[in-house]
C-alpha positions, -999 to 999 in steps of 0.1 A, spaced: 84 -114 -139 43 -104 -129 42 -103 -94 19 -131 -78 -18 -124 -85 -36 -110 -51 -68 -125 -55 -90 -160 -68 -118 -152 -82 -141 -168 -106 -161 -147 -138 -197 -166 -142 -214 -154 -176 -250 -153 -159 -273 -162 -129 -305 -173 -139 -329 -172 -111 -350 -200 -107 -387 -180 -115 -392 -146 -122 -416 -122 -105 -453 -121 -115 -482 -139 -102 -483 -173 -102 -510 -206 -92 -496 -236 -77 -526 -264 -80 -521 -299 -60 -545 -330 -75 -544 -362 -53 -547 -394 -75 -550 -433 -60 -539 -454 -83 -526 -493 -90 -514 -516 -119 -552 -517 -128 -558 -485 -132 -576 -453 -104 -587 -462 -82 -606 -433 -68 -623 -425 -101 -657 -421 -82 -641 -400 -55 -618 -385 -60 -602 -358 -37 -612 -322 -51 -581 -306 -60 -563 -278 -38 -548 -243 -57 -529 -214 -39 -515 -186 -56 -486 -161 -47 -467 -136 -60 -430 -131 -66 -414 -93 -66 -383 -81 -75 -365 -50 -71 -379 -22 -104 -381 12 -99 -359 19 -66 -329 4 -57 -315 0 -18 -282 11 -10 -274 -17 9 -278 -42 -26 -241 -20 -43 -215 -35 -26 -183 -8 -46 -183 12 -79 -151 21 -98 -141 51 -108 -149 61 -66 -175 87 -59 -162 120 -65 -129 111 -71 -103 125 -98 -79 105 -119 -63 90 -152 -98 70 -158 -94 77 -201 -88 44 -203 -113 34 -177 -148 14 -182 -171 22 -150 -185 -9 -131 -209 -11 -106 -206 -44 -82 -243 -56 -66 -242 -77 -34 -272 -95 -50 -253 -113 -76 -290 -126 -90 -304 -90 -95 -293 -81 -131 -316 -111 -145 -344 -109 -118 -365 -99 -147 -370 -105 -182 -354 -87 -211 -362 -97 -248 -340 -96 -275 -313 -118 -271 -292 -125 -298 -303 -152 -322 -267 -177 -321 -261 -172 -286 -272 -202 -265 -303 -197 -245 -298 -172 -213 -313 -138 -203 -294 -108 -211 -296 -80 -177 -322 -56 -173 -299 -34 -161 -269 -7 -177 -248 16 -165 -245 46 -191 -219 73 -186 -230 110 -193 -203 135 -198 -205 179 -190 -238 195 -210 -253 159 -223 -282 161 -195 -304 189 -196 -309 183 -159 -276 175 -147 -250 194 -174 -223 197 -148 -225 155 -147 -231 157 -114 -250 123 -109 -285 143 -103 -315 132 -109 -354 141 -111 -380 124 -88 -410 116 -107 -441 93 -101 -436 59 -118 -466 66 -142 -446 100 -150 -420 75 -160 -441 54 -184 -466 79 -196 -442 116 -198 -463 149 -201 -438 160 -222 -439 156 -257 -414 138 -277 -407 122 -244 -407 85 -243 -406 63 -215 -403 25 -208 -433 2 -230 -439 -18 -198 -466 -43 -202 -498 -34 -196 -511 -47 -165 -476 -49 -153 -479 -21 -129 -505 -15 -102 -523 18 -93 -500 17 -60 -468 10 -78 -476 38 -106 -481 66 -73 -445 59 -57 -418 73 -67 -389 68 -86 -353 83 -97 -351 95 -136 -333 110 -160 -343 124 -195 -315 119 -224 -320 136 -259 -325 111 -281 -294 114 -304 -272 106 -270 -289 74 -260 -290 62 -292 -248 69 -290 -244 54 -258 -272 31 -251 -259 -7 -254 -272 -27 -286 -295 -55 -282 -270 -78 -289 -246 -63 -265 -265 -65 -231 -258 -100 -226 -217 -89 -226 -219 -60 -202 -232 -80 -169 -211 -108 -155 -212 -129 -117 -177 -126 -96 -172 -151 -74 -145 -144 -48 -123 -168 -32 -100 -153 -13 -117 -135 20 -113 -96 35 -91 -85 8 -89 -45 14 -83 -26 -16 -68 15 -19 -103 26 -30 -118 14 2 -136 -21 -14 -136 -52 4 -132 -82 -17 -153 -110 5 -161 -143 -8 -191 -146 -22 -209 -143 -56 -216 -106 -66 -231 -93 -99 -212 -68 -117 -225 -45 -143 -198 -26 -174 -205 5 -190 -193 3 -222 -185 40 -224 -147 52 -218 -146 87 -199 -120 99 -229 -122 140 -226 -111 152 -193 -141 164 -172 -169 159 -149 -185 122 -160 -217 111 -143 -232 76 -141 -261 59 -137 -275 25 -135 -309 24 -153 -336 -1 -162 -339 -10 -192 -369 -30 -191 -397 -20 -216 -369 -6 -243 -365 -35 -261 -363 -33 -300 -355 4 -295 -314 -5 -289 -305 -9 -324 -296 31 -330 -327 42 -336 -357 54 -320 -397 56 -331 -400 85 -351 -408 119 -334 -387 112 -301 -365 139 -286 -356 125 -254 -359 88 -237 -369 86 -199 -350 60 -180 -352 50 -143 -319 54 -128 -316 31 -95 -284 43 -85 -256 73 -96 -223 85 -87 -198 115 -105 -162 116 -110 -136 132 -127 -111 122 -156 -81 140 -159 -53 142 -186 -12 147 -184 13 134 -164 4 144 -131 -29 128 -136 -13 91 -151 1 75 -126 13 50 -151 29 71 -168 45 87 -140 61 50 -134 72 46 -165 92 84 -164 108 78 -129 130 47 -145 133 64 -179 170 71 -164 177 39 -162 171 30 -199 182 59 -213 218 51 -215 227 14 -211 262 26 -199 250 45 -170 232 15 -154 240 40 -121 215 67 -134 196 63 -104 219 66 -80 215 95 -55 241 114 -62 246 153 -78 247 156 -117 281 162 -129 272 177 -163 310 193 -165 332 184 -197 360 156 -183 395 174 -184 428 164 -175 430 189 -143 432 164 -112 420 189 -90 381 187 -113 390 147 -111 394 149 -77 358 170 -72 344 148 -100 349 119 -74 336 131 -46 307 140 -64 302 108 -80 303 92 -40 276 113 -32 294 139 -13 281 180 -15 299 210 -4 283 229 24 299 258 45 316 255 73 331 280 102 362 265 119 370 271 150 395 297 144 368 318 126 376 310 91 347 302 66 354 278 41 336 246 29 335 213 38 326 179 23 295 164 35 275 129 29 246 118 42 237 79 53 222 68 22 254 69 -3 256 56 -41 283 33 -34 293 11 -7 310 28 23 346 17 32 347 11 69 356 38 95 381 29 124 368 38 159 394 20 178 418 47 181 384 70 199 367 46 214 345 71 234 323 79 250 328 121 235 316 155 246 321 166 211 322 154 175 357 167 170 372 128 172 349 126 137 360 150 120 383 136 92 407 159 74 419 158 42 461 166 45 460 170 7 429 196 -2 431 211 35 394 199 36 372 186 60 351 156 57 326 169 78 299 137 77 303 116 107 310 149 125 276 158 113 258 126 119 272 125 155 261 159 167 228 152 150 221 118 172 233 136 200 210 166 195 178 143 182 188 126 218 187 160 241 153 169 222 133 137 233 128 140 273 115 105 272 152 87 260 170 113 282 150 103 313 160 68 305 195 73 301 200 98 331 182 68 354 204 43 339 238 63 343 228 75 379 221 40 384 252 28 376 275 56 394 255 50 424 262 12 419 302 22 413 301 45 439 289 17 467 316 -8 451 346 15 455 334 24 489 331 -9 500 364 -17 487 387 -9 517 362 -33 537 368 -68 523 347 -89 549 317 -59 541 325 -60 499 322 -101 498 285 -93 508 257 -80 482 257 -45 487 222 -45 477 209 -69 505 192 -48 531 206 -55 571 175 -77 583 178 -99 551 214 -108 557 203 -114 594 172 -138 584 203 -156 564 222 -158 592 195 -172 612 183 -197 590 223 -209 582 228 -244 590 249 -248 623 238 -215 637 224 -233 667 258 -251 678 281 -219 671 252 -199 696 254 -225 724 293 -227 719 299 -185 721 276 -189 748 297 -214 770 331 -206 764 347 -185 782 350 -144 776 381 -126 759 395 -95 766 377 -64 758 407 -55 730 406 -90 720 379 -86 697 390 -54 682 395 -51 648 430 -41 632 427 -6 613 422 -11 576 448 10 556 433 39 537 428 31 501 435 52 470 416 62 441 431 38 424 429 11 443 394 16 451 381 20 411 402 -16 405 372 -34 425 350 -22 394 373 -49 370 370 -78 392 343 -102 376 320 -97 409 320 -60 404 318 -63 365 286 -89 370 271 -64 395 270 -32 370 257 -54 341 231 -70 360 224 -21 365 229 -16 333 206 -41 319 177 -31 342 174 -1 316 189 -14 286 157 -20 269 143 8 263 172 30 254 178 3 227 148 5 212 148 45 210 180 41 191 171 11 171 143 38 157 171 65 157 190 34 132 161 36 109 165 77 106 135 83 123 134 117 137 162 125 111 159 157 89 152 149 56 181 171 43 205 155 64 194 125 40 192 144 10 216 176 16 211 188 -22 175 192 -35 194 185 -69 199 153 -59 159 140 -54 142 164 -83 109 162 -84 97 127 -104 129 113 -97 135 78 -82 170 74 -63 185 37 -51 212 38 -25 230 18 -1 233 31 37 263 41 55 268 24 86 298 38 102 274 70 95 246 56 110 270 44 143 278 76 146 244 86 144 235 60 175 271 73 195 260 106 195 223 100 218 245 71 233 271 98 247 242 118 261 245 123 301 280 112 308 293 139 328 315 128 353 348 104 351 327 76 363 304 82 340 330 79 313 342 45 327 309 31 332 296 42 293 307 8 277 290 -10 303 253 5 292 266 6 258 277 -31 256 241 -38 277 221 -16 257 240 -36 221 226 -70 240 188 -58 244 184 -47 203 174 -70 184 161 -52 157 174 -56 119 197 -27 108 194 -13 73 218 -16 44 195 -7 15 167 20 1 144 40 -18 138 76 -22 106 86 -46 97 125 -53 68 124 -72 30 133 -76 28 91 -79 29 93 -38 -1 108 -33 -20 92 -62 -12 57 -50 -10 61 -17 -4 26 -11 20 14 -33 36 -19 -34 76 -19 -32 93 -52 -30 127 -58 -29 148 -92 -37 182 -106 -38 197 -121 -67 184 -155 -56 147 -142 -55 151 -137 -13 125 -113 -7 139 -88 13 124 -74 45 108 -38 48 119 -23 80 103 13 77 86 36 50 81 71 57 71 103 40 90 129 45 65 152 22 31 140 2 53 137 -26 81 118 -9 85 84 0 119 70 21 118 30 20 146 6 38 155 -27 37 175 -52 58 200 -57 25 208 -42 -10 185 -56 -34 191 -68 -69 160 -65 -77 127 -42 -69 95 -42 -80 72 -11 -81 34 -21 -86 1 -7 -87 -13 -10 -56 -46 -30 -56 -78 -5 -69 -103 -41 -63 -111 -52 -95 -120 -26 -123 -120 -25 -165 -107 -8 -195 -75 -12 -213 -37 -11 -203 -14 13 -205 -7 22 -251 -43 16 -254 -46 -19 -260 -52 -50 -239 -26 -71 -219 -46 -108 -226 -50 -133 -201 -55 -170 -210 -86 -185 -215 -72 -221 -215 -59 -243 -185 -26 -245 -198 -14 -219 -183 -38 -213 -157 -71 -190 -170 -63 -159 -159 -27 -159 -163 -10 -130 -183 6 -141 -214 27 -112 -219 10 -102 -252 -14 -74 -265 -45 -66 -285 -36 -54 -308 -4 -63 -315 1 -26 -330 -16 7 -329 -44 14 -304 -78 -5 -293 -93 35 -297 -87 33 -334 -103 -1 -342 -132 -6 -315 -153 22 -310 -185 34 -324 -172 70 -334 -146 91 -329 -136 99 -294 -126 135 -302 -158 143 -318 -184 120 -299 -187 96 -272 -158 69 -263 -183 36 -268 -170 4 -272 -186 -16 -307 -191 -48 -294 -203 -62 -326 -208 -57 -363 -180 -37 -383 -151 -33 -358 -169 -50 -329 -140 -63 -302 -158 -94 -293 -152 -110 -326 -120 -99 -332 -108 -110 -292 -120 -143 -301 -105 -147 -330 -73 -138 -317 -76 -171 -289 -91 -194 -321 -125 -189 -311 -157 -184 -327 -172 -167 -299 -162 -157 -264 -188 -156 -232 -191 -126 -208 -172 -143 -185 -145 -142 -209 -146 -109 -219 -149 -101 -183 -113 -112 -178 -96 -97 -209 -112 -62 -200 -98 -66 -166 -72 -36 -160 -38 -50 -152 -15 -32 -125 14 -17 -135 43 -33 -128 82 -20 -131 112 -38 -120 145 -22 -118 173 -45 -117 208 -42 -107 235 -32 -128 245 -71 -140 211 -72 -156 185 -50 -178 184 -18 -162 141 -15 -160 117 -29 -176 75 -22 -172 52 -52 -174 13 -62 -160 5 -83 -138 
């Protein structure tokens, strides 16, 4: 299913500016007329002419008119498949000025004045390392070259002024069998300029464009960076080469001098690490290998042994296949042996673990240790996980501040209660309230004034008579029974949730594994190899024993130990945070080539699931969780703005051209249906020369494309959109359906 599309946008074939530059003479006549006839025949008002001039940009370019170029600016990458573009915040600028030679069937409009050419390593005798360099030369340098065999631009005469021909302008001198190879044809120019009009505002994109709404002209090379290497590429005038971009030039030319108004380099590189496409593709390859193993990427060890009757290799087979390792372990009597150990993120769904019978809070993990009576083996896991919470805990001075507070708090809170608990007149009262408050109370209590004028006029006891009787001396016991009664019990939570807060969010973090080692997660490097993607489920009795071992950190006294539950139950009250159930590991060089790539995951009923954290462990390694265990997820190409070439097997994924379904919508169907776009639609061959795209005549792609919709002809706009490079797009399913499949989008 192609994810939803992340942007509206609009492909216009042209914008045809109202006048082009030149000079031109604006003449108002006044005329008084009726039904007779003028009437100011014998005087008439003399006629009144201005004249103005209209410029456009020619021979220099401002940065501030390219809004984003694809491939980015020294950047290296998979781009074989890549055509350049260059997007200009003017969207008007590629037909500010004339151009002749427009097709003879196409309706009447004005093909750009402007191409972007791609120059590979040793093609430029001033840049051979395809840097993007370039030569500054006077403008009449540009027209009129010294050189011989050098021919620039046929501007008209007149055209230019003595000024204009002294300033000076960006060039670049190609040998003339190379432009002829890559220059666009006559008849091509009107294909490789099209208008984008955005819809949707501020959308961000990996390679740093912004997509705001608006109309922007974008220009197409029409060259594919095949061969790996440096590729340079400039936008140059074309203006004044008509009639010489039919594949030949006058005779006697070596070299054609163009003005280049703007130029960036990259680099295209070849192999896996260099495709992240392909890299997609291979990290579900497990998955479809074998339709019996729909669990091929589970993270779990390989268990490449032969199956064999002996239940002790069934026994280590099982474990195995539940995602256990063996590490080493010393017991406590000095023996080394090994012990079974899994980590929180498990192949198969836990079972759960019974805590009532060690309630805690524990001084050491030896209440989580779980032996096997059978083996004489230790399950050493929650052990593990609790001693790791409780050391992650010690390690932060921040969360044991906090805790330390909110146990003194409490003990000192317990320690007042039991004190006060041999006093029952003095324990009804809030031990909290300070003497002149409960005095103020006293004073403002209604009656006050009638029980002072009575003690005042009745007569005086005995001295003894007001003595108190001796309270009995209370036990330990007695006095640590005040902290059940519901007063007492109200009083410590009303403590304990004073610091509750923020010791529930550090361990609410501690619940997503942050701060965890990764090879606590992944004990076995076998487990994650490197381009290998692993699905699992999370453990949550491991990851309470995780939390209850930083919760157990400070109790150190018996009243500590009593009073534990109390911050524990407050500290369960003040998280309300989301806790985990599923993930996804990634190792592969696809992490740092798409940096922002999209992960969705979905239940069976399309639910999209939420992402509580992504982390990486290592540049290669991404860790992704989820509030459930997806049946679905979806792997895409993060968004590169909006770039061309063809799709993934060298051919392109088509979009509709009708309304029915939308324009723009993929229909899941490719040009050509076989084989590869390389083979049928390019001037030469790619090994041997350039990688240009034959737009028309024998092998030209814009018949055949619009043949293939039932056309007779297709408009740039159109072209535009099938050239548009889909993302890549994998889903991996759960085990009730297909295992993966890769689509665009």
């Amino acid at each position: 299913m192609p994810a939803e599309p992340d942007l509206r946008i609009h492909f216009l074939d042209h914008l045809i500016p109202r006048a082009t530059p030149g000079d031109y003479r604006v003449v108002v006549k006044n005329t008084l007329s009726d039904p007779g006839g003028e009437l100011d025949a014998q005087d008439k008002l003399l006629p009144s002419e201005e004249t103005f001039e209209i410029k456009a940009v020619r021979f220099v370019l401002s940065e501030a008119s390219v809004h984003a170029y694809y491939p980015p600016r020294e950047s290296t990458g998979a781009y074989t498949r890549t055509l350049p573009h260059i997007t200009l915040s003017r969207s008007v600028l590629p037909w500010e000025r004339n151009l002749a030679g427009t097709r003879a069937e196409q309706p009447p409009a004005r093909p750009p004045w402007l191409a972007l050419l791609v120059f590979g390593e040793n093609e430029l005798p001033d840049d051979p390392a395809a840097s993007g360099d370039t030569v500054l030369r006077t403008v009449e340098e540009l027209r009129n070259p010294a050189e011989a065999g050098v021919k620039g631009p046929n501007l008209p005469s007149g055209g230019v002024d003595e000024a204009e021909a002294r300033s000076k302008c960006q060039t670049i001198d190609v040998p003339a069998d190379l432009f002829n190879a890559v220059a666009p044809r006559d008849d091509e120019m009107y294909y490789l300029a099209h208008v984008r009009k955005v819809v949707d505002a501020n959308k961000t994109r990996a390679d740093g464009e912004v997509l705001e709404e608006g109309e922007y002209a974008v220009v197409n090379a029409n060259r594919f960076p095949h061969n790996p290497g440096n590729y340079a590429v400039h936008l140059v005038s074309l203006e004044g080469f008509e009639g010489r971009l039919s594949g030949t030039l006058p005779g006697g030319t070596t070299a054609v001098r163009l003005c280049s108004l703007h130029s960036w380099s990259f680099t295209s590189s070849e192999g896996p690490a260099a495709d992240p496409g392909a890299l997609l593709e291979n990290l579900v390859a497990p998955s479809t290998a074998d339709p019996e193993k729909p669990e091929a990427l589970a993270l779990r060890l390989p268990v490449t042994a032969p199956v064999t009757d002996d239940p002790e290799d069934d026994y280590v087979r099982d474990r195995l296949t539940r995602g256990y390792t063996a590490v080493p372990q010393l017991t406590l009597s000095g023996e080394r042996t090994f012990a079974w150990y899994r980590g929180p993120a498990t192949p198969v769904t836990a079972f759960d673990v019974p805590t009532e019978h060690s309630p805690g809070p524990h001084t050491t993990s030896d209440h989580a240790l779980i032996y096997e009576r059978e083996h004489g083996i230790f399950d050493v896991s929650y052990a593990v996980a609790w001693t790791l919470g409780r050391t992650i805990g010690l390690a932060d001075p921040e969360y044991t501040t906090a805790v330390g507070r909110a146990r003194r708090e409490l003990a000192n809170r317990a320690t007042t209660l039991m004190a006060l608990a041999g006093d029952p007149a003095r324990a009804s009262v809030d031990p909290d309230a300070p003497p002149a408050l409960g005095a103020l109370r006293e004073l403002a209590s209604a009656g006050f004034r009638e029980r002072l004028s009575s003690g005042l006029t009745s007569p005086q006891l005995p001295d003894d008579a007001g003595r108190r009787t001796p309270q009995l001396r209370v036990t330990r016991a007695q006095s640590r029974s005040v902290l059940a009664e519901e007063r007492a019990v109200s009083l410590l939570r009303t403590t304990a949730e004073r610091n509750a807060e923020a010791i529930a969010a550090w361990q609410a973090r501690l619940g997503l594994l942050q701060g965890v080692p990764f090879h606590h997660l992944v004990p076995d490097p076998r487990m994650l190899p490197l381009e290998s993607l692993r699905m699992f489920r999370l453990d949550q009795g491991w990851l309470d024993a995780l939390v209850a071992g930083a919760a157990d950190v400070g109790v150190h006294t018996s009243v500590d130990s009593r009073l534990a539950p109390e911050l524990n139950r407050a500290t369960a009250r003040s998280g309300n945070t989301k806790r985990a159930a599923g993930g996804l590991l990634i190792h592969s060089e696809l992490i740092p080539a798409w940096p922002d790539i999209k992960v969705n995951a979905y239940l069976e009923d399309g639910t999209l699931l939420t992402e509580l954290r992504r982390a990486k462990p290592d540049k290669r390694i991404m860790l992704v969780l989820w509030d459930g265990v997806p049946d679905k997820v979806v792997i895409r190409e993060p968004g590169q703005g909006i770039h061309y070439g063809i799709d993934a097997g060298n051919r392109l994924g088509l979009r509709s051209l009708a309304t029915d379904p939308p324009i723009g919508t993929p229909l899941e169907t490719y040009y050509p249906a076989t084989g590869s776009l390389f083979d049928l639609h390019l001037r030469s061959d790619p090994d041997t020369g350039p990688a240009v795209l034959q737009m028309f005549g024998t092998g030209g792609l814009v018949p055949a494309l619009a043949r293939r919709f039932g056309l007779t002809d297709l408009d740039p706009g159109q072209l535009a959109l099938q050239l548009v490079n889909a993302p890549l797009e994998q889903e991996i399913l759960s085990p009730t359906g297909t295992a993966a499949r890769t689509e665009t989008a």
